[in-house]
C-alpha positions in Angstrom: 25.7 1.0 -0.9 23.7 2.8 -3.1 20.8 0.0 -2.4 20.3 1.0 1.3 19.0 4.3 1.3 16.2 3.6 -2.1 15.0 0.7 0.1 14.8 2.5 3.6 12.8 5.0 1.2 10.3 2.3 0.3 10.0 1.0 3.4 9.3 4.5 5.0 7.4 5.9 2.2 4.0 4.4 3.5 4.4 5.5 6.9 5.2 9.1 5.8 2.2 9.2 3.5 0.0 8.4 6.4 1.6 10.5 8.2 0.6 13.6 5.4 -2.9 12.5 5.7 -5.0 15.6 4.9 -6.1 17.4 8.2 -9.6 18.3 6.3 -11.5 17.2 3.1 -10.6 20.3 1.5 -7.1 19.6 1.6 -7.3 16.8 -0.4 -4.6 15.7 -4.0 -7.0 13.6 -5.9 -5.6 12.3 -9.1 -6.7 14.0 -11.6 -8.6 13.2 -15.2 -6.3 11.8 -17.6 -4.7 9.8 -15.1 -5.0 6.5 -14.2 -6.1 4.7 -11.0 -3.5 2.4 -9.8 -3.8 -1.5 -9.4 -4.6 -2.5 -5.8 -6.5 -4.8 -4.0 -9.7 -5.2 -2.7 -12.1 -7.0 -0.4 -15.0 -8.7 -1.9 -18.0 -8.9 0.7 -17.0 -12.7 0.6 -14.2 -11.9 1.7 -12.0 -12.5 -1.4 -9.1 -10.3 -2.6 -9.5 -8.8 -6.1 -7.3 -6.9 -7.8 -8.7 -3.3 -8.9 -7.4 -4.2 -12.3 -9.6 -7.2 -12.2 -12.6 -5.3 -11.5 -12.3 -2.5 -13.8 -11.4 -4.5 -17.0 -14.9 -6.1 -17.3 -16.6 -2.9 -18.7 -15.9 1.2 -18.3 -16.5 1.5 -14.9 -18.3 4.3 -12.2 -16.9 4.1 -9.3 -18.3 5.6 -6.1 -16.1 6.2 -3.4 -18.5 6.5 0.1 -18.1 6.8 3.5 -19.7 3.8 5.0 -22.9 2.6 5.3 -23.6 4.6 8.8 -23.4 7.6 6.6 -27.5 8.4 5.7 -26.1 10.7 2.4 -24.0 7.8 1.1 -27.2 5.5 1.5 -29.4 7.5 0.2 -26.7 7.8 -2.8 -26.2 4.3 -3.5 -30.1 3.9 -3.5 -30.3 6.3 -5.9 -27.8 4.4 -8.3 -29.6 0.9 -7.3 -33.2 2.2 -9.2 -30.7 3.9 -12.3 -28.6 0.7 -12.4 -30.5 -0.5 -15.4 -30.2 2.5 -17.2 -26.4 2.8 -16.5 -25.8 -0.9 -17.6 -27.7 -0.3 -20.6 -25.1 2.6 -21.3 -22.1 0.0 -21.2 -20.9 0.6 -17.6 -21.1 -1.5 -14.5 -21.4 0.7 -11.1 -18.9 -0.7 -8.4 -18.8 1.0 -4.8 -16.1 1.3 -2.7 -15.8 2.3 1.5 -13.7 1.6 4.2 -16.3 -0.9 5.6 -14.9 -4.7 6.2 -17.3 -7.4 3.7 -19.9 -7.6 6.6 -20.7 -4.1 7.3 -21.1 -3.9 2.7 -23.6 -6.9 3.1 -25.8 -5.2 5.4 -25.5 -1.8 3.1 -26.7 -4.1 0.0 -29.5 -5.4 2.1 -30.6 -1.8 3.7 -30.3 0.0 -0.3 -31.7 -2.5 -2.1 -28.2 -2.4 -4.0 -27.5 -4.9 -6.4 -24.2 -4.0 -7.9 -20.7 -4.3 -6.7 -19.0 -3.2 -3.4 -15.5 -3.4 -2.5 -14.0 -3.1 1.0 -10.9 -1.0 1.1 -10.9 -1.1 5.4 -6.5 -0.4 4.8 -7.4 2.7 2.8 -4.8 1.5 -0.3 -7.0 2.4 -2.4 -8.3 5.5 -1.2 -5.0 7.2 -0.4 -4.1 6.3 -3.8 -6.8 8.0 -5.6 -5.8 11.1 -3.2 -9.3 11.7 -1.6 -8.1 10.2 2.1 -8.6 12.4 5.1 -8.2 12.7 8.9 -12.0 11.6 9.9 -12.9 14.3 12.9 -13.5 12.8 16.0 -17.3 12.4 15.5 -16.8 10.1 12.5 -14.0 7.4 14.5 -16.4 5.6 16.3 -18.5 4.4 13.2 -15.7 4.3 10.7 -13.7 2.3 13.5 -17.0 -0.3 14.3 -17.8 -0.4 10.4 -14.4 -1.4 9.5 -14.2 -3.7 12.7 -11.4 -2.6 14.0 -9.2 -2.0 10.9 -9.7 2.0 10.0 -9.7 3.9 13.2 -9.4 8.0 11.5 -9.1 7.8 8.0 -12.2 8.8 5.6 -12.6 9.1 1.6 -13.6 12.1 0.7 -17.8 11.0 -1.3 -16.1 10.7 -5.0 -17.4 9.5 -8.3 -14.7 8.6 -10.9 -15.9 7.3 -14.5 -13.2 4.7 -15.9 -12.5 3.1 -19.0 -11.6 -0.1 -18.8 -8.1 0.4 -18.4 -8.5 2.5 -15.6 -8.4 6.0 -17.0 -10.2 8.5 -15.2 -12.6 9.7 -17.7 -14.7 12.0 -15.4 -14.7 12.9 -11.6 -17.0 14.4 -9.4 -15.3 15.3 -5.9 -17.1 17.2 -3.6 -15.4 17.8 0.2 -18.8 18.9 1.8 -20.1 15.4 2.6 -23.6 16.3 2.3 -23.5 17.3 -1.4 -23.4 14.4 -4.3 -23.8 14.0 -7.3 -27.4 13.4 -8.7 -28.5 10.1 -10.5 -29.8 12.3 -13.5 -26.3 14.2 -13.7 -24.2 11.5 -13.8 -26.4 9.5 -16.7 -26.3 13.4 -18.6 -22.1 12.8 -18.4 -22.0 9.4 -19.4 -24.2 9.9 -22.4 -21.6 12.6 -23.3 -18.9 10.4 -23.2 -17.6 8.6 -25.9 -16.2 4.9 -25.0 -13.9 3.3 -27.7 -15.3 0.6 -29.3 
C-alpha cells in the first residue's frame, strides 16, 4: 500500500514543477557549481534524440543556453562564439548551444550566424527546467517562442546561461544573467577557461 502514494508522487511531480514555473527571470533556482547537470534528451537539428550524457562526454563542454533564434542578443551571441570557435577548440572544449527551438528553426540559426558548432533542441524544456533557469515567458515573448518551437513551447523561456562542463557533466563555471540583454563576452569566457584546469 505503501507503493501507491510514491507513484502518484512521480506521476504528479512533473505537473507540479510546471506548475512552480518562475513568474520572472529573477526568480530563477539554477543548479549551482559543483553540481552536476542531469542526463536528458535532446533534439538534434536532424531530428535525432541524444542523450545529454552523450553529448557532453566527447570533451569538457560550454554550454549556452539561448532563447531562440528570433532573439537578436542571442544571435549576435552565438556569432560571437562562431568567429572564437577555433580558439575555444584549441583550449580542449567543444561549444554546444541549446533553445527551445524545434531542429528547423536551429538550422536556419546556423545558417543566419554563420554557426558551425552544435545545437540541441530542447522545445519540452526537460532540460532547461532541470538546470533551473526556466521561466514564465511574458506575453510579448509567446508568439515567437510558440512559432520557433512549432507548436511545442507555448510560455516557457531559459533564462541566457553559460555553464562550463567537464565531461562528466560537472558544472565547472556558470554565467547566469536574468536581464536578457546582458551576456557574457567572447573575450571573458576564453579569460575563464584559460583559468581553469581540466584533468588530464
Amino acid at each position: 500500500m505503501k507503493k501507491l502514494p510514491l507513484l502518484l508522487l512521480n506521476l504528479l511531480l512533473p505537473l507540479f514543477m510546471q506548475a512552480q514555473l518562475p513568474d520572472k527571470a529573477e526568480n530563477i533556482s539554477p543548479l549551482l557549481i559543483g553540481e552536476s547537470v542531469p542526463n536528458v534528451t535532446l533534439t538534434t537539428t536532424d531530428g535525432q534524440a541524444v542523450q545529454t550524457s552523450a553529448i557532453f562526454q566527447e570533451k569538457p563542454t560550454i554550454a549556452i543556453f539561448y532563447r531562440g533564434g528570433w532573439c537578436p542578443y542571442c544571435n549576435t551571441q552565438l556569432a560571437e562564439l562562431a568567429k572564437m570557435e577555433s580558439e575555444i577548440l584549441a583550449l580542449g572544449y567543444q561549444i554546444v548551444a541549446i533553445s527551445p527551438d524545434a531542429p528547423a528553426s536551429l538550422k536556419t540559426t546556423m545558417g543566419k550566424d554563420e554557426v558551425k558548432y552544435q545545437l540541441f533542441s530542447d522545445s519540452k524544456g526537460t532540460l532547461i527546467k532541470a538546470v533551473g533557469i526556466g521561466f514564465q515567458a511574458p506575453d510579448r515573448a509567446k508568439p515567437y517562442i510558440e512559432k520557433g518551437s512549432e507548436g511545442i513551447n507555448k510560455d516557457m523561456l531559459p533564462v541566457p546561461t553559460v555553464l562550463v562542463l567537464d565531461k562528466t557533466g560537472l558544472i565547472l563555471f556558470e554565467y547566469i544573467s536574468p536581464n536578457y540583454q546582458k551576456r557574457m563576452s567572447g573575450r571573458m569566457l576564453l579569460a575563464v577557461l584559460k583559468s581553469i584546469e581540466l584533468p588530464k
